[in-house]
C-alpha positions, -999 to +999 in steps of 0.1 A: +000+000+000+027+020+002+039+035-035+073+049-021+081+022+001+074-003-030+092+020-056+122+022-031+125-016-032+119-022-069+144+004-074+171-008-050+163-046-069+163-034-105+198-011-098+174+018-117+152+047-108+114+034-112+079+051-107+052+031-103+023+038-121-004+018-109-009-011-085-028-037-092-052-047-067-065-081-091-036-104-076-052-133-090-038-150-117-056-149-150-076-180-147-106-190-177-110-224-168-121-240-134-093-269-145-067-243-146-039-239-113-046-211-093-024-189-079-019-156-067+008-127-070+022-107-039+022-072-056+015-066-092+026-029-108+022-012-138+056+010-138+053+046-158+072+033-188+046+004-190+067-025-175+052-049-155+068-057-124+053-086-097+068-094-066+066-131-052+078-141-020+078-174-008+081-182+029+079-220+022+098-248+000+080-260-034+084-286-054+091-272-094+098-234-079+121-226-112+087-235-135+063-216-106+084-189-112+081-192-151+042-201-149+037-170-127+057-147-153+038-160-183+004-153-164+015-114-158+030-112-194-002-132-215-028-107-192-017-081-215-029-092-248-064-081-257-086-097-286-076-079-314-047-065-300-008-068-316+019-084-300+039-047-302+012-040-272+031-063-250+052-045-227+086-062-206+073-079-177+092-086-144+093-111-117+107-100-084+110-132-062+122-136-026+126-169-013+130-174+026+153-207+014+181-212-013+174-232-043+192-260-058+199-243-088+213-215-078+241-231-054+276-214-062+256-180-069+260-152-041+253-123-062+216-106-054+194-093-075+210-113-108+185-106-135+176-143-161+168-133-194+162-161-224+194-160-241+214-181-268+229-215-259+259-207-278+278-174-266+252-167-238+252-131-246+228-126-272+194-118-256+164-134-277+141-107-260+143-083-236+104-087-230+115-115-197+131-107-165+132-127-136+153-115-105+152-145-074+167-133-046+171-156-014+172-142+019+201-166+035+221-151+007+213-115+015+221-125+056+254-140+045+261-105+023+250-082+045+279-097+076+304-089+047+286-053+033+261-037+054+258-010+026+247-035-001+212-021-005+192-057-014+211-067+011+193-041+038+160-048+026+162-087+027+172-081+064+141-058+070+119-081+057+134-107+071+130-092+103+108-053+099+115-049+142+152-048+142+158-010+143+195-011+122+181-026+095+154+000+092+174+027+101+197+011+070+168+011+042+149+039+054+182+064+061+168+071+093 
């Protein structure tokens, strides 16, 4: 509910200046048939250059996570398209998850914030489309880099949400 607070953590995430446009209070993922799997998304924006930005967090362990994360992502994304409407209408969509645990396949990986994009198998440097963005970011990671840089700023706000009452880590995000 609060647009600073969220633009101030998007922001810190991304590494860029965002505004958020609008918020969208229809979490629900787009679901047309009763068969379908529901789920539903944390916090859904619209930011003022027309990205789509979602932030997941997950305080428990799942089975498949890496294709929850993709099935969530192609929800937001598909939502966009209208009857009628061409694909040029679809704008970059992002997926801001925060684990509570460390996944498999990340093991090895300290960096926060690391944005996955679809690119070639080859040079892994072409990107097919800049349309997908996922950032995962788990919070033993962000404990473990925050006792060797306080100042990292995902860092700080892993370690508020982790735990909002601990007054240095909210005096660290919110430069109180």
């Amino acid at each position: 509910e609060n647009k600073r607070l969220t633009e101030s953590l998007i922001t810190d995430i991304l590494g860029e200046k965002i505004k958020i446009k609008t918020t969208n209070k229809d979490r629900y993922l787009n679901i047309k048939d009763p068969n379908q799997k529901f789920g539903v998304m944390d916090l859904a924006t619209e930011l003022e250059d027309g990205t789509n930005c979602n932030i997941e967090i997950q305080l428990k362990e799942h089975d498949y996570e890496n294709e929850r994360f993709l099935y969530y992502w192609a929800n937001s994304y598909s939502r966009q398209l209208m009857r009628g409407n061409e694909y040029d209408s679809l704008h970059k969509t992002i997926s801001i998850i925060i684990l509570d645990h460390e996944i498999k396949a990340l093991e090895g990986i300290e960096k926060l914030g690391m944005k996955w994009q679809i690119r070639d198998e080859e040079s892994g440097k072409r990107i097919l489309t800049d349309q997908l963005e996922i950032v995962i970011i788990e919070i033993p990671k962000a404990i473990r880099q925050y006792k060797r840089n306080d100042k990292n700023r995902i860092s700080q706000w892993m370690m508020f949400l982790n735990n909002p009452n601990n007054g240095e880590c909210a005096s660290s995000v919110f430069n109180i």
